[in-house]
DRENDO-1510 file (C-alpha; in Angstrom, 1 decimal, always signed):
<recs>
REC; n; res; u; v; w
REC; 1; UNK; -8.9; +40.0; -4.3 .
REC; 2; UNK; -11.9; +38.6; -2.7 .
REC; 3; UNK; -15.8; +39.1; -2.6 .
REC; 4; UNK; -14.6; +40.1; +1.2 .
REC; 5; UNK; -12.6; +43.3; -0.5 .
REC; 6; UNK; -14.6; +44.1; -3.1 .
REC; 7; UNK; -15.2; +48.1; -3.9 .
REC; 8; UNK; -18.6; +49.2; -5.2 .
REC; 9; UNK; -19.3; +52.2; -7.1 .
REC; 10; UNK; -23.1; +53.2; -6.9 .
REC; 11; UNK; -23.7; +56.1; -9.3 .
REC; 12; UNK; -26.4; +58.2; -7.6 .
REC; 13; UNK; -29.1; +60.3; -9.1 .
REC; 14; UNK; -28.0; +63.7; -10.5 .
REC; 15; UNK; -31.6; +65.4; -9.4 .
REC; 16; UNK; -34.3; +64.2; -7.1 .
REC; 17; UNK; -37.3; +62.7; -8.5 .
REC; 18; UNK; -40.4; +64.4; -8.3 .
REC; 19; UNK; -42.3; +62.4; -10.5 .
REC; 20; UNK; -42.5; +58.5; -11.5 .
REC; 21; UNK; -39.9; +58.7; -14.4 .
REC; 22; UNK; -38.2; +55.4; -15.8 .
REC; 23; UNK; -36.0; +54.3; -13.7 .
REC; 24; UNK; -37.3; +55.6; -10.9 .
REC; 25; UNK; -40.5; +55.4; -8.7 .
REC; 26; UNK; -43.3; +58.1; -7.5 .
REC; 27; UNK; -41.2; +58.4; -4.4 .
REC; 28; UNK; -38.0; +58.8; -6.2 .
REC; 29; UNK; -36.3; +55.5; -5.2 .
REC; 30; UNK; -34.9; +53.6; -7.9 .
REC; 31; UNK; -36.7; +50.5; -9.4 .
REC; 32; UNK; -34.0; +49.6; -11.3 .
REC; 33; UNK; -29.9; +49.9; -11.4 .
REC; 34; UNK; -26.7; +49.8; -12.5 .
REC; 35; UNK; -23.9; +49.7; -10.2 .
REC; 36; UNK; -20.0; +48.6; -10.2 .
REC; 37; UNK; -17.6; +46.2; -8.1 .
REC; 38; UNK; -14.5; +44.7; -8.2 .
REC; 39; UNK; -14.4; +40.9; -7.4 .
REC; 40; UNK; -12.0; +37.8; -7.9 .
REC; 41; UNK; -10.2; +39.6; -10.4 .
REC; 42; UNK; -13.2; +40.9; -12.3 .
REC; 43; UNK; -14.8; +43.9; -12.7 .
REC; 44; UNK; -18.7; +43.3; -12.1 .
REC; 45; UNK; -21.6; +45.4; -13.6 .
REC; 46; UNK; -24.6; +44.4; -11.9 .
REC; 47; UNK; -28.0; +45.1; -13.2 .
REC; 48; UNK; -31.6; +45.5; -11.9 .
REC; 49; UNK; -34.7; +46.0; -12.3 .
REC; 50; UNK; -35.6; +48.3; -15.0 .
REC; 51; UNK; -32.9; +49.4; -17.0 .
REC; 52; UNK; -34.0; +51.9; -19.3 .
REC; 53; UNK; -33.6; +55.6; -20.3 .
REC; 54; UNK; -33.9; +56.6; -17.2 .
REC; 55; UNK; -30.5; +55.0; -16.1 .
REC; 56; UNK; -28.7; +56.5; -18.6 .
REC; 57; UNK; -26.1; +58.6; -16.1 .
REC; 58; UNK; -25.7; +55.3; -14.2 .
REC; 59; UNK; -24.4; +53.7; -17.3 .
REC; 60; UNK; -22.4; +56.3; -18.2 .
REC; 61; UNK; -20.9; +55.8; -14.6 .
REC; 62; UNK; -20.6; +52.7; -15.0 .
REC; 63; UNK; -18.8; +52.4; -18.3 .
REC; 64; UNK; -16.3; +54.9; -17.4 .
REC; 65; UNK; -15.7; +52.8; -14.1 .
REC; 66; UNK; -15.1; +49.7; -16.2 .
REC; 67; UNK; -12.5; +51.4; -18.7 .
REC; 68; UNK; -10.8; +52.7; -15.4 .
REC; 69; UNK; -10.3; +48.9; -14.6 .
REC; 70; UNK; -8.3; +47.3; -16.2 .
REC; 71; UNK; -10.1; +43.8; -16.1 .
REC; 72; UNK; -12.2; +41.2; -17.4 .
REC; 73; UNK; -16.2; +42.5; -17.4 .
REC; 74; UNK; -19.3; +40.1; -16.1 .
REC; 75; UNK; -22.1; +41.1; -16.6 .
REC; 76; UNK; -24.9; +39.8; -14.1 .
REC; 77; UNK; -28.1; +40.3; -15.0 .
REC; 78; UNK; -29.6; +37.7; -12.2 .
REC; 79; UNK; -32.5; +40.8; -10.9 .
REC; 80; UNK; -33.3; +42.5; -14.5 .
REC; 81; UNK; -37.0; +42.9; -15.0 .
REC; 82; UNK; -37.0; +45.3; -18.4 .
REC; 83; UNK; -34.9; +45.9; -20.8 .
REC; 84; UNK; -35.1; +48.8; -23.1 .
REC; 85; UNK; -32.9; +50.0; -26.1 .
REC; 86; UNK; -30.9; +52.2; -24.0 .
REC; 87; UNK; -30.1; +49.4; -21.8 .
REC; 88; UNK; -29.4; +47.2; -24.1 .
REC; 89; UNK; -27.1; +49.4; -26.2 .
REC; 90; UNK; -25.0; +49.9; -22.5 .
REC; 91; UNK; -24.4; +45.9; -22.8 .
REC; 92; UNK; -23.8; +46.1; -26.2 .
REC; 93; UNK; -20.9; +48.8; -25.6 .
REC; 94; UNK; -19.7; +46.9; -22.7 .
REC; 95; UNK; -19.2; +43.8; -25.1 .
REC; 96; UNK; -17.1; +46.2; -28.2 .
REC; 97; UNK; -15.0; +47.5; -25.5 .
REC; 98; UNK; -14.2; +44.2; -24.4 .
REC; 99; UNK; -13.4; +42.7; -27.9 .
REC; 100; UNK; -11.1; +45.9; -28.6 .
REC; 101; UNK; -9.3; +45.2; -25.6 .
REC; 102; UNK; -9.2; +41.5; -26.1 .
REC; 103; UNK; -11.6; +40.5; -23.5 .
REC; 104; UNK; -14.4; +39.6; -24.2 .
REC; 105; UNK; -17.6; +40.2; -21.7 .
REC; 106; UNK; -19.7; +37.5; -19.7 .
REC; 107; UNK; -22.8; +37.7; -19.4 .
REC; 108; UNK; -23.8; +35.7; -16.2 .
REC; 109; UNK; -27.5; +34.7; -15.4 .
REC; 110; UNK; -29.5; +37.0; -18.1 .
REC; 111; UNK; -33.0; +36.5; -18.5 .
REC; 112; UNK; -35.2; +35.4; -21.5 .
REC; 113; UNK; -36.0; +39.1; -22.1 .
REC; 114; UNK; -32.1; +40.1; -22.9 .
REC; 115; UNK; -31.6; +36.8; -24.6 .
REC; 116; UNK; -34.8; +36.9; -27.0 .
REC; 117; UNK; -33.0; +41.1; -27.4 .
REC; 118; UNK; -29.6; +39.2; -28.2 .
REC; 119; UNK; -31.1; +36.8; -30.5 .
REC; 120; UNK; -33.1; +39.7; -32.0 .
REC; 121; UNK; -30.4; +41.8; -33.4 .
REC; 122; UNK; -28.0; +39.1; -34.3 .
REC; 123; UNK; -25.9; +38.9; -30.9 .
REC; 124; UNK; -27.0; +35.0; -30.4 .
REC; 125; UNK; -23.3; +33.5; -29.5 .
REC; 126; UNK; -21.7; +36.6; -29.8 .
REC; 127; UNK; -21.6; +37.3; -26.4 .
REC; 128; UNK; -20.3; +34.5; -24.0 .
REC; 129; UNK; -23.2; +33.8; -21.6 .
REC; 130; UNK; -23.0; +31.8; -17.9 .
REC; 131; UNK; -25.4; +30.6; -15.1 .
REC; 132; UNK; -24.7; +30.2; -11.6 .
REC; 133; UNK; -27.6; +27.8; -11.5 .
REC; 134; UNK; -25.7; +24.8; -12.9 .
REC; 135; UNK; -28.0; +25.0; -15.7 .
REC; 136; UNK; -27.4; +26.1; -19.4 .
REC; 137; UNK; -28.0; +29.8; -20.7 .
REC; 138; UNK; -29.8; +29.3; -24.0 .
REC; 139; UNK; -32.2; +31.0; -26.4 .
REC; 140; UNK; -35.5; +29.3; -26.1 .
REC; 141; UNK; -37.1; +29.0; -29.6 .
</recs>
C-alpha cells in the first residue's frame, strides 16, 4: 500500500461546542487531534495540537481503529503542542497493546514535552522513538 492509497479515519465530535472546552476552541473547531491512516504497511496515529481530556472520544476511536488493523503502530507526534495525562495514557495504551501483540509502537518525531513525560514516569527507552529529520530523538537532560 502506498501514502497514494492510504485510508483515514477522522473521529468527529459527538456534540457541538458551545464553549472553549479542551480540545476545542470558542468557535468549536478543534485545536488539537487524533486521527487514523493506513500507510506503507503501517497503521499511523497522528497527533496534534492539544491532546487532552477533551480528545478522549477521539482516542477511543482511534484505539479501536488500531486493534481493527492488524499492523505495526507509528506514532507521529510532529504537530503536538500539549500533552496532558489523558493523552499521554492513550500513548501509553497504544505501546502495551503493541508489546502484547508483539509489536512494539514507534514513536516518530515527538517533542521535548512527551519525551521529558516519557522520561518522567519511567518510559525512557521503553518506547522506540524515530525522527524524520535525520537527527536523533533524545531526552535532553
Amino acid at each position: 500500500m502506498t501514502d497514494d492509497d492510504a485510508t483515514t479515519v477522522q473521529p468527529q465530535p459527538s456534540e457541538p461546542a458551545t464553549a472553549a472546552p479542551p480540545g476545542g476552541t470558542p468557535g468549536g473547531g478543534p485545536v488539537g487531534g487524533i486521527d487514523v491512516t493506513e500507510a506503507s504497511g503501517r497503521t499511523l496515529v497522528r497527533m496534534w495540537g492539544e491532546v487532552d481530556a477533551g480528545l478522549r472520544d477521539q482516542a477511543s476511536l482511534a484505539m479501536v481503529e488500531c486493534l481493527r488493523r492488524p499492523l505495526p503502530v507509528t506514532i507521529d507526534a510532529r504537530g503536538l503542542t500539549f500533552i496532558d495525562s489523558s493523552g499521554l495514557a492513550f500513548v501509553l495504551q497504544l505501546h502495551k497493546v503493541g508489546q502484547e501483540d508483539g509489536a512494539p509502537i514507534v514513536l516518530r518525531d515527538a517533542p521535548g514535552l512527551l519525551l521529558d513525560l516519557l522520561d518522567m514516569i519511567g518510559m525512557t527507552g521503553a518506547i522506540t522513538l524515530e525522527t524524520t529529520d535525520g537527527g536523533p530523538a533524545v531526552l535532553v537532560p
